[in-house]
Backbone of each chain as ProteinMPNN parsed JSONL, in Angstrom:
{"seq_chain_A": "XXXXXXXXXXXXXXXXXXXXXXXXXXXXXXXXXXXXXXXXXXXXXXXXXXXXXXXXXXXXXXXXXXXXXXXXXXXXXXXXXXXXXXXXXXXXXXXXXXXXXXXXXXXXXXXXXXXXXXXXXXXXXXXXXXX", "coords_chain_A": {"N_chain_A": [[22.512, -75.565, 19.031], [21.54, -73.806, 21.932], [24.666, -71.964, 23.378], [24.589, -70.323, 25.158], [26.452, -67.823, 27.838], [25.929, -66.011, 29.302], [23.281, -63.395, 29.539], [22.988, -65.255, 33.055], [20.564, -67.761, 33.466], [17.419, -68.139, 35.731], [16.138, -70.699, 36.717], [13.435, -70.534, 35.861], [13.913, -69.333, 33.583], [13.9, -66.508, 33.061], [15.732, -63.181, 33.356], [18.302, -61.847, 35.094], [20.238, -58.651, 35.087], [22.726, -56.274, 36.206], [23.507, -53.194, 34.527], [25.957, -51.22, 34.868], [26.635, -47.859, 34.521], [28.338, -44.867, 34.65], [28.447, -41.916, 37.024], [28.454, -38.563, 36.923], [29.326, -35.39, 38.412], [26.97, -33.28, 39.663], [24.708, -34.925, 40.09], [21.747, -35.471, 41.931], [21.25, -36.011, 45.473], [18.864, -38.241, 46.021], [19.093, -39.062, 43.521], [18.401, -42.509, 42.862], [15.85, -42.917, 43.605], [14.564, -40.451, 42.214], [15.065, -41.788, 39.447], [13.952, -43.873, 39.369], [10.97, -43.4, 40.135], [10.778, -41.988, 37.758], [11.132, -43.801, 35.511], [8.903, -45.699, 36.07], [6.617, -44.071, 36.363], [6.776, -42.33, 34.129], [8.543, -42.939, 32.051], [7.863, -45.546, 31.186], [5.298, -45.718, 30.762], [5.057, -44.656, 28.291], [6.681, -45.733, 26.684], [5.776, -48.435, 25.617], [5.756, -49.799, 23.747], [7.88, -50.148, 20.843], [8.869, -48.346, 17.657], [10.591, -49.315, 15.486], [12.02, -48.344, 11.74], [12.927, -49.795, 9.268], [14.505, -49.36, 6.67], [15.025, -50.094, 3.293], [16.119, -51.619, 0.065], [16.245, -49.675, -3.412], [17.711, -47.199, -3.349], [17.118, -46.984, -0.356], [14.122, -46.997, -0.578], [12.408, -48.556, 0.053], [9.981, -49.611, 2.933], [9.816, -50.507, 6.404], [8.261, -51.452, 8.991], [9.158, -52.056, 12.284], [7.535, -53.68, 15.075], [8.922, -53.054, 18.323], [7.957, -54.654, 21.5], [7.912, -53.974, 24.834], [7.284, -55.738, 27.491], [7.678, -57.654, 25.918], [10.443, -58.625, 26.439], [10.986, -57.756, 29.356], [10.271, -57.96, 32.627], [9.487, -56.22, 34.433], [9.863, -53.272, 35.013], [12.67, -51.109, 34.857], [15.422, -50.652, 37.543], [17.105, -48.477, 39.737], [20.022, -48.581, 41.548], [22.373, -47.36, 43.735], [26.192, -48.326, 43.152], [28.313, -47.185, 43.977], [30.196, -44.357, 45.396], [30.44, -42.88, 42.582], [28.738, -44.504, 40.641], [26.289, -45.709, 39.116], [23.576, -47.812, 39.117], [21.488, -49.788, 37.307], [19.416, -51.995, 36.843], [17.826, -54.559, 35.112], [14.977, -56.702, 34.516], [14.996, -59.101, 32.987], [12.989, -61.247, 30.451], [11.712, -65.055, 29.803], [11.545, -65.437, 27.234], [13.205, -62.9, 26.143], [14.738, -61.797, 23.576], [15.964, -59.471, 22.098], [16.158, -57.714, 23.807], [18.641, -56.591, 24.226], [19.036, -54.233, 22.524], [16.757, -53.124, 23.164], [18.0, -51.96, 25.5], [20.918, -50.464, 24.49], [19.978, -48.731, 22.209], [17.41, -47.659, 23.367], [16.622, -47.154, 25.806], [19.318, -46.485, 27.37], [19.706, -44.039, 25.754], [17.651, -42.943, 25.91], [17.5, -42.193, 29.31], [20.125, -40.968, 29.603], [19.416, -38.439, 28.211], [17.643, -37.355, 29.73], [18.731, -37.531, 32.01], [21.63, -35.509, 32.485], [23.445, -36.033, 33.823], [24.352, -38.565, 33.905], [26.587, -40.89, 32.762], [29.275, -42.663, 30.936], [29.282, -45.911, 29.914], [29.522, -48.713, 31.904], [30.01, -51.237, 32.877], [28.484, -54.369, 32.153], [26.727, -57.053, 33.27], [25.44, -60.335, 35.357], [23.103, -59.897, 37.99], [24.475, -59.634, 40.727], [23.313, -59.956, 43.637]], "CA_chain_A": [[22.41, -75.614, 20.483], [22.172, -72.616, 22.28], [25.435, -72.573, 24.86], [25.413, -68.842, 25.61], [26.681, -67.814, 29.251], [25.263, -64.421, 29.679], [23.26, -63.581, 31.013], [22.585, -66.357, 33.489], [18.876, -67.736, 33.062], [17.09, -68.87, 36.549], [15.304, -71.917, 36.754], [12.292, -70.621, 35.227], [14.13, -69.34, 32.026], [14.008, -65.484, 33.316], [17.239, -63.449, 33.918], [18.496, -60.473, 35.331], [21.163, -57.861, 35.043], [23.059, -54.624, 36.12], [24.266, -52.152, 34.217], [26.827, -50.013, 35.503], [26.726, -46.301, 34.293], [29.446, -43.346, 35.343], [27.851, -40.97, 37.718], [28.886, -37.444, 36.827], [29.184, -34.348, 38.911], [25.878, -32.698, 39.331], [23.551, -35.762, 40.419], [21.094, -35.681, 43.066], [21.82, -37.066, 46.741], [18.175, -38.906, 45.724], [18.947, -39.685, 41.836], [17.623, -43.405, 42.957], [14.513, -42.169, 43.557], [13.802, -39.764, 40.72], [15.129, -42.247, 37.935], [13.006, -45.241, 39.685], [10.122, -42.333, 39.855], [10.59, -41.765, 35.843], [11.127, -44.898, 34.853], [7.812, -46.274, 36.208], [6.116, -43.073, 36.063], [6.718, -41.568, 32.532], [8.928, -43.603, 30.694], [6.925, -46.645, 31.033], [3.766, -45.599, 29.991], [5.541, -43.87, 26.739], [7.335, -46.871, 25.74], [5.427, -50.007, 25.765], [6.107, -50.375, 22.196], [8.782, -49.149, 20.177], [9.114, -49.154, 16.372], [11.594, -49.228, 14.599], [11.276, -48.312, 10.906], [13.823, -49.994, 8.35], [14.528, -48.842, 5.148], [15.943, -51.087, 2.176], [15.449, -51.528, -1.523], [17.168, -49.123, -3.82], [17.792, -45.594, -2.308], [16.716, -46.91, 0.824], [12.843, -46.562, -0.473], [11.372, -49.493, 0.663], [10.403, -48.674, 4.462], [9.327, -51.492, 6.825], [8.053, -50.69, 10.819], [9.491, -53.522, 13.418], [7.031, -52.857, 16.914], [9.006, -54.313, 19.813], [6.858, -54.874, 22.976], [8.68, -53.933, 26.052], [6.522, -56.719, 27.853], [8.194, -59.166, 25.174], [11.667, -58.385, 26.882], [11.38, -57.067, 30.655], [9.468, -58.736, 33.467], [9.305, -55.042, 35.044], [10.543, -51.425, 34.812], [14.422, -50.932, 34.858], [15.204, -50.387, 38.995], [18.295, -47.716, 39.798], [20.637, -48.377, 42.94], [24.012, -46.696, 43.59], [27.492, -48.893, 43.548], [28.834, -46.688, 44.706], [29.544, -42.809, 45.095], [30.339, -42.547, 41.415], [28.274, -45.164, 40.033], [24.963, -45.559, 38.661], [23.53, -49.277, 38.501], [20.605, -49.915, 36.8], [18.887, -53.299, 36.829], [17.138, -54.948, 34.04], [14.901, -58.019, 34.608], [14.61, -60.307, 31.589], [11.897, -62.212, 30.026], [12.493, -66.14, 29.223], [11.973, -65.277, 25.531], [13.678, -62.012, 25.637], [15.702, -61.954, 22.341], [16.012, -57.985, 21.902], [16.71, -57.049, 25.203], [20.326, -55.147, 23.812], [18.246, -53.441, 21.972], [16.325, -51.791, 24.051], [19.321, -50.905, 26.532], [21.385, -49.941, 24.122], [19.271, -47.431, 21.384], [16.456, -47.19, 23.513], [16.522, -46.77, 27.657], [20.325, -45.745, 27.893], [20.0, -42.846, 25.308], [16.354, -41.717, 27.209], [18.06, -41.99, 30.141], [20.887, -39.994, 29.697], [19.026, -37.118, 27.799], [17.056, -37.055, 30.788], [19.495, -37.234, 33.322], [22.488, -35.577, 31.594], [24.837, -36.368, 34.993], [25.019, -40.025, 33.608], [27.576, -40.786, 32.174], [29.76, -44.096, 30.201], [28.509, -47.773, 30.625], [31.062, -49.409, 33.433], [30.048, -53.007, 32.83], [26.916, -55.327, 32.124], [26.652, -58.675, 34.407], [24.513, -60.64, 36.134], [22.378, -59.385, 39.289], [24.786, -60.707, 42.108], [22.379, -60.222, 44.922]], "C_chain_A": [[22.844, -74.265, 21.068], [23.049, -73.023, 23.669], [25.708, -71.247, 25.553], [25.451, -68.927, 27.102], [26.374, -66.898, 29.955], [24.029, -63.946, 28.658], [22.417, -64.975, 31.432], [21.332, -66.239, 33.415], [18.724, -68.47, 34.726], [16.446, -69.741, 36.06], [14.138, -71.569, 35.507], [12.76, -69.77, 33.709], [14.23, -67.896, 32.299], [15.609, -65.114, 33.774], [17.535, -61.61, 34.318], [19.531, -59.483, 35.71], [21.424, -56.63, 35.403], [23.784, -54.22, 35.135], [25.274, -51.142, 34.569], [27.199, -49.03, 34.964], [27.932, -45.312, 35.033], [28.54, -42.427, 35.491], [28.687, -40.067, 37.703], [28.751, -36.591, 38.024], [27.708, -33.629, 38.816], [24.538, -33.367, 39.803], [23.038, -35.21, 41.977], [21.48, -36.642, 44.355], [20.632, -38.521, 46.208], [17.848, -39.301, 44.494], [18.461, -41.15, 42.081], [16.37, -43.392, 42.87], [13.912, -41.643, 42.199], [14.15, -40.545, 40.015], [13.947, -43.366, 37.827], [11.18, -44.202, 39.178], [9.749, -42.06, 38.181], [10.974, -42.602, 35.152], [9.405, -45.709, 35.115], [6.68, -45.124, 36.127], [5.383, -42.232, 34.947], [7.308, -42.481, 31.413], [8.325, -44.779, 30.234], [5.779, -46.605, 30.455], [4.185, -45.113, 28.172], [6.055, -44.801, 26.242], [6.974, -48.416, 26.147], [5.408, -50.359, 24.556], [6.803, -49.462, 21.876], [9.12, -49.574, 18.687], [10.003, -48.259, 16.092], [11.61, -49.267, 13.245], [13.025, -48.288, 9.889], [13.587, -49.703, 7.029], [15.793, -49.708, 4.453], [15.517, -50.705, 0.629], [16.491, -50.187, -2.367], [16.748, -47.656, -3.596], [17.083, -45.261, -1.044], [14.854, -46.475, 0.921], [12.051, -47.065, 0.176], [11.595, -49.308, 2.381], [9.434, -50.169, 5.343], [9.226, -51.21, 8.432], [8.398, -52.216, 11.129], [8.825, -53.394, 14.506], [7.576, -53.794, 17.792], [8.068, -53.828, 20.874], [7.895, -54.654, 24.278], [8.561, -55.232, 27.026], [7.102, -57.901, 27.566], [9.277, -59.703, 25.824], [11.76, -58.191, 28.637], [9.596, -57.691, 31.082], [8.963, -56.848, 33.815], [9.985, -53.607, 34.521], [11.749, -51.947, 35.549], [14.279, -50.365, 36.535], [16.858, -49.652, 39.046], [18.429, -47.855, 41.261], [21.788, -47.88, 42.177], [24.685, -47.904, 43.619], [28.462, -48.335, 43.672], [28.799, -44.669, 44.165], [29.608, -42.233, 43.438], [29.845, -43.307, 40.169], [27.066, -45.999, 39.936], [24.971, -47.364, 38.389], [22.14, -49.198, 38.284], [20.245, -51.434, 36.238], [18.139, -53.558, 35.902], [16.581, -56.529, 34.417], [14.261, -58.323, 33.103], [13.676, -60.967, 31.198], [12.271, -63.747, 29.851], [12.67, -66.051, 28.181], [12.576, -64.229, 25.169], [14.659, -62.212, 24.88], [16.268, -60.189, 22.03], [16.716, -57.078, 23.302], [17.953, -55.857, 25.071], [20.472, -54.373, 23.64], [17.89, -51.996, 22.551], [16.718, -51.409, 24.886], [19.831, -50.564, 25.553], [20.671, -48.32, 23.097], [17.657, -46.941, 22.281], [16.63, -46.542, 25.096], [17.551, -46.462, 27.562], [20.347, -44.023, 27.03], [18.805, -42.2, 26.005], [17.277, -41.541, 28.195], [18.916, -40.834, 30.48], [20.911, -38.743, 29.223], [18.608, -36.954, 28.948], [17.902, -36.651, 31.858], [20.852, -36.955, 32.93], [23.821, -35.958, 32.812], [25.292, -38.298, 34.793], [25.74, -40.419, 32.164], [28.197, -42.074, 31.193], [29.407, -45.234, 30.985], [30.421, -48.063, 31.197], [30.907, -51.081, 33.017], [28.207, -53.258, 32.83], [27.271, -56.564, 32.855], [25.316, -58.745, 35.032], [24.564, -60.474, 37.388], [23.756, -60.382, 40.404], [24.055, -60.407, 43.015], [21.04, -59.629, 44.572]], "O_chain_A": [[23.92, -73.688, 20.909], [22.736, -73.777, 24.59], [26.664, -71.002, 26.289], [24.783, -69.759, 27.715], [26.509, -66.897, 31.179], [23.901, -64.092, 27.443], [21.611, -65.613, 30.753], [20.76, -65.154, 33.318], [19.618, -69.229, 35.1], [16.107, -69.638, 34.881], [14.017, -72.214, 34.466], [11.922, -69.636, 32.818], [15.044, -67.601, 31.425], [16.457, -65.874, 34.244], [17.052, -60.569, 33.874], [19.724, -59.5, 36.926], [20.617, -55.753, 35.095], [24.764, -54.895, 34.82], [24.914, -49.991, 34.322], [28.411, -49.099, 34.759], [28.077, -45.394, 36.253], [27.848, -42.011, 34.562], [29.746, -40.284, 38.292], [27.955, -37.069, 38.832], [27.34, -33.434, 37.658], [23.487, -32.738, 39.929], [23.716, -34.709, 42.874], [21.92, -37.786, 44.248], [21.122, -39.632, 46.004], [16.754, -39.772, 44.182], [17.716, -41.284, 41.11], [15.814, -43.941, 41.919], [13.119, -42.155, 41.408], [13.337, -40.32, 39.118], [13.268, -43.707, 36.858], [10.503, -44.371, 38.164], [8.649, -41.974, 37.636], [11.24, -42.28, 33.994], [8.878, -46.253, 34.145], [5.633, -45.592, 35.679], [4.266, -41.739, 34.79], [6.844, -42.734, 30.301], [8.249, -45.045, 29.035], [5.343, -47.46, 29.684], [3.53, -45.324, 27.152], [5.912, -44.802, 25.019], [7.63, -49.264, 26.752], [4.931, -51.472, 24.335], [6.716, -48.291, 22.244], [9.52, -50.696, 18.378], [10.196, -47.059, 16.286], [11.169, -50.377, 12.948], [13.878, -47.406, 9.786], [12.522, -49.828, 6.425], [16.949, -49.922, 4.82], [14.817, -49.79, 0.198], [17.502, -49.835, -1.762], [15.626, -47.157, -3.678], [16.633, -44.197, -0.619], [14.297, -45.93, 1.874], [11.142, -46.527, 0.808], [12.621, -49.037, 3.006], [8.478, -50.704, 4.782], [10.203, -50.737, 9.014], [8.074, -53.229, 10.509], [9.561, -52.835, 15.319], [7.128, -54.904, 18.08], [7.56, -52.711, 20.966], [8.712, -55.559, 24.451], [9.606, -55.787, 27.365], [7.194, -58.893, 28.29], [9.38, -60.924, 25.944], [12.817, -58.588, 29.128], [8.516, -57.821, 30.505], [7.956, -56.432, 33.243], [10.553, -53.336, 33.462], [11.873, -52.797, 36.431], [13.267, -49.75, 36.872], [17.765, -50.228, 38.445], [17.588, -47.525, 42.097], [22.149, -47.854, 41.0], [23.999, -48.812, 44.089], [29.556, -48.874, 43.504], [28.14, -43.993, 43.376], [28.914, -41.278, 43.091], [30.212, -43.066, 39.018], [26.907, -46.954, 40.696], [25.815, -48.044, 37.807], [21.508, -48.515, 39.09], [20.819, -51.91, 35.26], [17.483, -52.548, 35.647], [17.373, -57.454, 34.595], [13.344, -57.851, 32.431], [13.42, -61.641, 32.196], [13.493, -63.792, 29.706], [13.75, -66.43, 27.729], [12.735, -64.147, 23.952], [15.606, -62.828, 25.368], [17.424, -60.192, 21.607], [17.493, -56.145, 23.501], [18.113, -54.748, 25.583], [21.35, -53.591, 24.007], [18.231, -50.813, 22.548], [16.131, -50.465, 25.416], [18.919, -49.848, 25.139], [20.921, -47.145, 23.364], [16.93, -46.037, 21.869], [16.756, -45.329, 25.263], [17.289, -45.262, 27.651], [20.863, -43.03, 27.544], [18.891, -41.119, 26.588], [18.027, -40.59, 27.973], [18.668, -39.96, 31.309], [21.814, -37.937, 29.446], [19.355, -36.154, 29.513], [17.797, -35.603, 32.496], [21.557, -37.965, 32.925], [24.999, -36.107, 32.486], [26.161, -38.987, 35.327], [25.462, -40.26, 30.975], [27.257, -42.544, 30.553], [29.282, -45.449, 32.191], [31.609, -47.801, 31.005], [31.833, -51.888, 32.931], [27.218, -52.664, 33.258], [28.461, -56.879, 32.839], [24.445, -57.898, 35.225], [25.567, -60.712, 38.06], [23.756, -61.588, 40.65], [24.547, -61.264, 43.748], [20.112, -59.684, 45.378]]}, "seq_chain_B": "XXXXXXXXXXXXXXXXXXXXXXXXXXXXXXXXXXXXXXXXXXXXXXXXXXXXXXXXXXXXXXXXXXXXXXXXXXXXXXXXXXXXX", "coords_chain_B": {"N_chain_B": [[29.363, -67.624, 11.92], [27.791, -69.752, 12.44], [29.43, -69.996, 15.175], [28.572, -68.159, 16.048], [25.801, -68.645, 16.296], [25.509, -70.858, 17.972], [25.859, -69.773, 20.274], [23.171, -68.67, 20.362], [22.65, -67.019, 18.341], [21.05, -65.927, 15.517], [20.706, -66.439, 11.1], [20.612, -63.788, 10.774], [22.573, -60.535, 10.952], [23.295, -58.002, 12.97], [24.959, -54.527, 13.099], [27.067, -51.332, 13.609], [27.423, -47.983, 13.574], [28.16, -46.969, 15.22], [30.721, -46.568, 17.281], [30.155, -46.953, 20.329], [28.043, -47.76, 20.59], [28.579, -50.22, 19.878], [30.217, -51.177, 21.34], [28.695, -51.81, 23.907], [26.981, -53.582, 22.946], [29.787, -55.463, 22.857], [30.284, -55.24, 25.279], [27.892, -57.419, 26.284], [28.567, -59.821, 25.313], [27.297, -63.186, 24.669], [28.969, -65.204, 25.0], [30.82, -64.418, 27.44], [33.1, -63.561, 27.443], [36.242, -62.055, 26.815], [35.189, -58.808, 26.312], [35.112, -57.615, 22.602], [35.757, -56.243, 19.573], [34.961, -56.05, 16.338], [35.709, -54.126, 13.272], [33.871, -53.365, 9.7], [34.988, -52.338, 6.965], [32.824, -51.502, 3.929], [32.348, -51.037, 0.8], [31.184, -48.312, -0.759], [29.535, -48.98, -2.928], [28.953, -52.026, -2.647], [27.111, -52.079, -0.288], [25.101, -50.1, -1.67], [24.214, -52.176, -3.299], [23.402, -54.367, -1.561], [21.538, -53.655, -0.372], [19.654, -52.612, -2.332], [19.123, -55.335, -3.436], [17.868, -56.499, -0.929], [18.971, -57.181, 1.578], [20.589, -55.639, 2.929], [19.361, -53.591, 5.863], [18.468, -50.602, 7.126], [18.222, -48.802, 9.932], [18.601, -45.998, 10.928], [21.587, -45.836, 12.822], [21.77, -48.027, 12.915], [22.842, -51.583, 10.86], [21.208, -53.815, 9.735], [22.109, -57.075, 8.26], [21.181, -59.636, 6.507], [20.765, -62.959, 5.526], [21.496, -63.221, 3.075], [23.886, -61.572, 2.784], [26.077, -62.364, 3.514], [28.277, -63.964, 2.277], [28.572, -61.969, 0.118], [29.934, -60.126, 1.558], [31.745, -60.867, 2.117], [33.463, -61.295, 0.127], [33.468, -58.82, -0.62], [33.911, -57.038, 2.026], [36.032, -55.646, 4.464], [37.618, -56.889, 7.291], [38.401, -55.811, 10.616], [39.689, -55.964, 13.806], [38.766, -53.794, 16.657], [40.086, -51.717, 18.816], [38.796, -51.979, 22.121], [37.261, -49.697, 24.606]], "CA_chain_B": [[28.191, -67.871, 11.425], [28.279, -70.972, 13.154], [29.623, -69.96, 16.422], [27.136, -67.096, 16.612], [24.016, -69.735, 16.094], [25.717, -72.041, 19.255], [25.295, -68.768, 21.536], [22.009, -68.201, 20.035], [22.09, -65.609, 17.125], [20.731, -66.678, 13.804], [21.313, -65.842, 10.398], [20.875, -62.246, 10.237], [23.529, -59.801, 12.155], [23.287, -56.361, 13.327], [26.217, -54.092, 13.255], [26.425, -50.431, 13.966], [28.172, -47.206, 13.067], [28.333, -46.105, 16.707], [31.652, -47.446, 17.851], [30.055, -46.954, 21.773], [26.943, -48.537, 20.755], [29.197, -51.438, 19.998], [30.866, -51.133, 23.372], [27.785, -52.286, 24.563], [26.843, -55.124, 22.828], [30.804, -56.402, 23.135], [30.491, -55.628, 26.943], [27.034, -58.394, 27.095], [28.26, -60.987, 24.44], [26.67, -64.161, 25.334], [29.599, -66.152, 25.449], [31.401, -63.828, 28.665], [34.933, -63.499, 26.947], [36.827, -60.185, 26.858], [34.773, -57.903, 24.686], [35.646, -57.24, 21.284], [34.529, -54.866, 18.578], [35.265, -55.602, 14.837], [34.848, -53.399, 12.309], [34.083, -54.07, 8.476], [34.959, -51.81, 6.039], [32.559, -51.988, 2.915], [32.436, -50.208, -0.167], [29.881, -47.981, -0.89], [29.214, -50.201, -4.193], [28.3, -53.103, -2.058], [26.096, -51.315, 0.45], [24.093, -50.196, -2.577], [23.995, -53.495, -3.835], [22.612, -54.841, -1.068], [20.302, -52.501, 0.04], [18.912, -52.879, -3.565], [18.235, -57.054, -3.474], [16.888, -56.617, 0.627], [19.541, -58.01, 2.333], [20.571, -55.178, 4.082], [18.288, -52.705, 6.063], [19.171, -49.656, 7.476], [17.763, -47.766, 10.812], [19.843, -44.865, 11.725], [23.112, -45.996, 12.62], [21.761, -49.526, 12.622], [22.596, -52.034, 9.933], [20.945, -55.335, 9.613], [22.747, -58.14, 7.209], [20.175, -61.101, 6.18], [22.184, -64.597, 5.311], [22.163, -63.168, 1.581], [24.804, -60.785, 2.699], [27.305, -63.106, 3.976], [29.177, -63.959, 0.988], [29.13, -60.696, -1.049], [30.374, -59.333, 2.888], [33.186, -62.146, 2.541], [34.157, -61.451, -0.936], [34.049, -57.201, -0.676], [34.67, -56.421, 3.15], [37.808, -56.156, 5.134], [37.448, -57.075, 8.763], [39.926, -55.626, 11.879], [39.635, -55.837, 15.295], [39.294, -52.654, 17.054], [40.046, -51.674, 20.965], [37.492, -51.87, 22.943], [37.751, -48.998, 25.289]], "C_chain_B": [[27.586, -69.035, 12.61], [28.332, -70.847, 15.125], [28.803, -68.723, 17.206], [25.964, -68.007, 16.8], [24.587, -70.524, 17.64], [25.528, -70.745, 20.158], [24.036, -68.583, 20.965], [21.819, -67.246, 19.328], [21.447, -66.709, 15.592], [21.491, -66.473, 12.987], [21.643, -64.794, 10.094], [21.543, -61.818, 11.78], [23.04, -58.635, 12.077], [24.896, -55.569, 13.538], [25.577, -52.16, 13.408], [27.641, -49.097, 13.943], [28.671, -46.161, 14.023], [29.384, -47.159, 17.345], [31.401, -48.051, 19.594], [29.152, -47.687, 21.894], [27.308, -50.359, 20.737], [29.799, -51.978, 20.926], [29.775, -52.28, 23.896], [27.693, -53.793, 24.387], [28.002, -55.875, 23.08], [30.745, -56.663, 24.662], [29.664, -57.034, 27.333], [27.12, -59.228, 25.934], [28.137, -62.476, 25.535], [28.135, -65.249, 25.65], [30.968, -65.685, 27.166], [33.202, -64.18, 28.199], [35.207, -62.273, 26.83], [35.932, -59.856, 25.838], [35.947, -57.671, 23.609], [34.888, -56.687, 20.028], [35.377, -55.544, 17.133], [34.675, -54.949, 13.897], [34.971, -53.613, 10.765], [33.705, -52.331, 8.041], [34.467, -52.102, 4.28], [32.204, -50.679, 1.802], [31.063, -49.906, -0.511], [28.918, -48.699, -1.674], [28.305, -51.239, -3.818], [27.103, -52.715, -1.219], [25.142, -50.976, -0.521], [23.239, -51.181, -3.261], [23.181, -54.184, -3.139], [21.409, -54.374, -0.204], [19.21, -52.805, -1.217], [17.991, -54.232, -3.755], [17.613, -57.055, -2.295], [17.698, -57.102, 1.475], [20.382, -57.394, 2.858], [19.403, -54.162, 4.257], [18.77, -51.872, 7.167], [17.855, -48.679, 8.91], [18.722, -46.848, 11.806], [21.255, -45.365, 11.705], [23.016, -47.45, 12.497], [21.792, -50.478, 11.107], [22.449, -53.59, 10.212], [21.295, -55.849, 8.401], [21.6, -59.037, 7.166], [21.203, -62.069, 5.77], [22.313, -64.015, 4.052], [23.305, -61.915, 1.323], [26.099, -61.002, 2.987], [28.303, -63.344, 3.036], [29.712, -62.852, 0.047], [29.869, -60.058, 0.398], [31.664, -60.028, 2.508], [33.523, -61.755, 1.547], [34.936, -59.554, -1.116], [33.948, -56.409, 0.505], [35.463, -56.391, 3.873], [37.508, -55.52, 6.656], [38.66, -56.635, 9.786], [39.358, -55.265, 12.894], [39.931, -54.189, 15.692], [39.296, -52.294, 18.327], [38.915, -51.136, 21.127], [38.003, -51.508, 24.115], [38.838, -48.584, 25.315]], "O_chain_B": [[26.915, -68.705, 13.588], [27.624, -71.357, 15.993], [28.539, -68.471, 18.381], [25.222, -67.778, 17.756], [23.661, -70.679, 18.436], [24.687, -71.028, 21.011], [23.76, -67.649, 21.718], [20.855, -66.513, 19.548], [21.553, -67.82, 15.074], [22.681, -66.29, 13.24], [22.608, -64.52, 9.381], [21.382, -62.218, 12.933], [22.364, -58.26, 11.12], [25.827, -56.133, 14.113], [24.426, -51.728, 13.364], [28.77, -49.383, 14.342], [29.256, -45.087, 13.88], [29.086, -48.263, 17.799], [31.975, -49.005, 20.12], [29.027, -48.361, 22.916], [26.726, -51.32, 21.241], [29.854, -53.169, 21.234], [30.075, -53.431, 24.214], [28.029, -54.759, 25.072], [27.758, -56.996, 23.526], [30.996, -57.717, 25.247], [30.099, -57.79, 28.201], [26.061, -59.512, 25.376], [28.629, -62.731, 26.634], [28.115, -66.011, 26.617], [31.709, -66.491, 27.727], [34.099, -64.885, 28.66], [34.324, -61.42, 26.741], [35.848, -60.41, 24.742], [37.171, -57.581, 23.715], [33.705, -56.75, 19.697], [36.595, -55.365, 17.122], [33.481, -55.02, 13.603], [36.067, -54.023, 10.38], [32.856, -51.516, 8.401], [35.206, -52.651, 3.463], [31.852, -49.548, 2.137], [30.095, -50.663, -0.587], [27.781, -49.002, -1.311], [27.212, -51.45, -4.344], [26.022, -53.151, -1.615], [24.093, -51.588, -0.322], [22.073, -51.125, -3.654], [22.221, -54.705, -3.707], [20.579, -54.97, 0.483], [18.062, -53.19, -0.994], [16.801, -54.343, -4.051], [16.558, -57.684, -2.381], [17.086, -57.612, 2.413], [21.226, -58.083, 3.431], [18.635, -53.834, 3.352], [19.429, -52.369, 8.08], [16.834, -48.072, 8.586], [19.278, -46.975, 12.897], [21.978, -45.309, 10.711], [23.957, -48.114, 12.06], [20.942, -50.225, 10.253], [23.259, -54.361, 10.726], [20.905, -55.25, 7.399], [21.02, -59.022, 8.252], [22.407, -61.819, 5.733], [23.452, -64.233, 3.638], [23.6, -61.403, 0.243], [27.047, -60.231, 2.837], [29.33, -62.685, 3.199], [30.779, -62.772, -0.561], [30.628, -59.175, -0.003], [32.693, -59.397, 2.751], [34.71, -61.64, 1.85], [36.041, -59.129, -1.455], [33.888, -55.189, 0.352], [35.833, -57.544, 4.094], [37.287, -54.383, 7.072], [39.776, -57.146, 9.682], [38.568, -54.323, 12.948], [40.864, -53.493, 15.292], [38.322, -52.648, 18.99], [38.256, -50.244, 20.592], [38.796, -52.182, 24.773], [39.177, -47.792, 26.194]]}, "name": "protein", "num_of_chains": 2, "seq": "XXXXXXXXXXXXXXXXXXXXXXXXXXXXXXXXXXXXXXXXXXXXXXXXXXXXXXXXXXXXXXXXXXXXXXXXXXXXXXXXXXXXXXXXXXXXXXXXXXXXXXXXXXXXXXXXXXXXXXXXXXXXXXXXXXXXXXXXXXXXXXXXXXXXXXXXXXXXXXXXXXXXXXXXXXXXXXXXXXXXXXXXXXXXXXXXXXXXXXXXXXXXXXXXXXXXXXXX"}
């Protein structure tokens, strides 16, 4: 039985979360803008699949590709508001079957991200969307 | 094992050699309790071992366990809590 508590699921089995990032020295008055801008823009079109390519077997020969689907995981493109002046929130909406989702915040969209935008800084907290 | 499957994980785990990357996942565990990070120390021996039968698999800093790693994990790794943040 699944009893997990995070993140909350609406009605229809979908769910959706901020991120909270540390906003460095150096950002744009309109960093909302440009990340929303290059998240739906560039990074979206570049990552609607992402593989992942495991290696097992002895000396790590055997090599096996995983393709996640972005689609599988996220209703939409990741959405950037401020919480304030030194902190970056970044929204994630959920799929009902998203299972990976961690995934692709953790090794995939926070390390683009922050090559891209090197003024962001340490994760602050994950939770669910309050408003 | 057990109390991972009642939040919804299966048999196979993920673990990860990026103490920050672990941050993460402790910050959004499904059950909303203080994060917590443990880390397993395993001998290179074993890691070979199971790399060899398939039951682990390796991407970058990522390591995936399959259920046939649970026991040789239990018999030759040593588990400790480590601060988170």
């Amino acid at each position: 039985m699944n009893t997990a508590k995070f993140p909350s699921r609406k009605v229809d089995g979908s769910f959706c979360v901020d991120v909270g990032l540390q906003l460095l020295e150096g950002a744009p008055e309109n960093i909302c803008k440009v990340i929303d801008e290059w998240f739906s823009g560039v990074w979206m079109g570049a990552n609607k699949t992402w593989t992942r390519t495991w290696s097992t077997g002895v000396n790590l020969e055997v090599k096996k590709d995983e393709v996640l689907v972005y689609s599988d995981e996220f209703l939409r493109a990741p959405m950037a508001s401020l919480g304030s002046k030194s902190e970056l929130r970044i929204r994630l909406f959920g799929t009902k079957s998203a299972k990976l989702w961690k995934d692709w915040l953790v090794s995939k969209i926070a390390p683009d991200l922050k090559e891209k935008f090197p003024y962001i800084g340490e994760l602050l907290y994950i939770q669910d969307c309050i408003d | 094992m057990n109390q991972a499957a009642e939040q919804g994980g299966g048999d196979v785990f993920w673990t990860t050699t990026s103490q920050s990357d672990a941050g993460w996942f402790a910050a959004a565990n499904p059950a909303m309790e203080d994060p917590a990070i443990v880390s397993m120390k395993i001998p290179n021996s074993t890691i070979n071992d199971l790399t060899s039968n398939g039951s682990l698999s390796v991407n970058g800093s990522v390591y995936t366990f399959g259920p046939g790693a649970i026991n040789t994990l239990n018999q030759n790794a040593t588990f400790q809590l480590v601060p988170y943040k």
